[in-house]
C-alpha positions, 0 to 999 in steps of 0.5 A, a space after each residue: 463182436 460186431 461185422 459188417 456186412 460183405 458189401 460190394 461197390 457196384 461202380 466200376 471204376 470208383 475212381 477214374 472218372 475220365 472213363 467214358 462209363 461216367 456221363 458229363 452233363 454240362 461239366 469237364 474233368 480234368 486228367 485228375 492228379 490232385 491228392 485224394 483223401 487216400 493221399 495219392 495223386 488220383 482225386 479228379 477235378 469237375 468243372 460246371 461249365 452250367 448250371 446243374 453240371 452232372 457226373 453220372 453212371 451206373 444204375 441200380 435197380 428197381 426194388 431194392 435199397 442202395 446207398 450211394 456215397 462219394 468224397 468231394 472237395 472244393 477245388 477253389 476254397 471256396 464254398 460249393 454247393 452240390 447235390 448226390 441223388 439216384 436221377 432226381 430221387 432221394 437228394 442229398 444237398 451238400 456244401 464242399 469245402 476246403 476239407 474232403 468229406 465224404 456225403 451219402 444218400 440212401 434210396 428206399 421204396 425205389 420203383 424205377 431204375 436210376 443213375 447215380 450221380 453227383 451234381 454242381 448247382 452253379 455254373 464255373 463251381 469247382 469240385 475235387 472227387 474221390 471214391 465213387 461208391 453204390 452199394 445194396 444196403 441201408 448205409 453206407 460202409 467203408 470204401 471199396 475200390 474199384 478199377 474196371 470190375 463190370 460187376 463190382 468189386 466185393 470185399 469181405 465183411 469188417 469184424 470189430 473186436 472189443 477184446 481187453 476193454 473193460 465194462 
């Protein structure tokens, strides 16, 4: 049997990024209804109205490692080059495509508090995002949603099984 560990999604709302609880710097959001990979209609579009557009929230606190995840998309097709970090620390470069993927950095030995965000690098670039996540911990686990929740939402640990799989 492997678990999982319980983990909890420290975003408070990992999916509506409208809220005011997330900062635009530089970029809007539409009022969202594109198809996420969930398959609903509650994926959002960022727009860099500038160079280095940025969708921030949260904090995570000093001493303690965190990993932050995120679904993007390209909005155009085209390729979009992009950005997760904890404000400028532990920077994870991506390239969104036509196809969702979900891109991941994790902070250790941090020694300051920080926002998380996701950043666009080029001005008028187009991103779909989906499924905000930061949570305490080395790597990433599945997505936990939330819709509000100040502390987070928790959810319990996964257990996989390998019952009737021989040798």
């Amino acid at each position: 049997i492997l678990a999982e560990p319980m983990r909890t999604n420290l975003i408070p709302y990992s999916e509506d990024f409208s809220e005011s609880a997330w900062a635009k710097t530089r970029c809007t959001i539409d009022s969202g209804g594109h198809t996420s990979p969930s398959g609903e209609s509650n994926a959002f579009k960022m727009t860099a109205t500038d160079d280095d557009a940025r969708l921030q929230d949260g904090s995570a606190a000093a001493g303690i490692v965190y990993t932050q995840s995120i679904y993007v998309k390209s909005a155009t097709g085209s390729d979009v080059s992009g950005q997760i970090d904890f404000t400028g620390a532990d920077i994870q470069t991506f390239t969104a495509t036509s196809e969702w993927q979900r891109v991941d950095t994790t902070l250790t030995n941090m020694v300051k508090s920080g926002l998380v965000r996701v950043r666009i690098t080029n001005s008028g670039d187009e991103l779909y995002v989906w499924g905000a996540q930061v949570e305490a911990g080395s790597y990433a686990t599945s997505y936990i949603p939330t819709n509000g929740e100040a502390a987070g939402v928790t959810r319990n640990q996964d257990i996989f099984t390998r019952d009737g799989i021989g040798s």
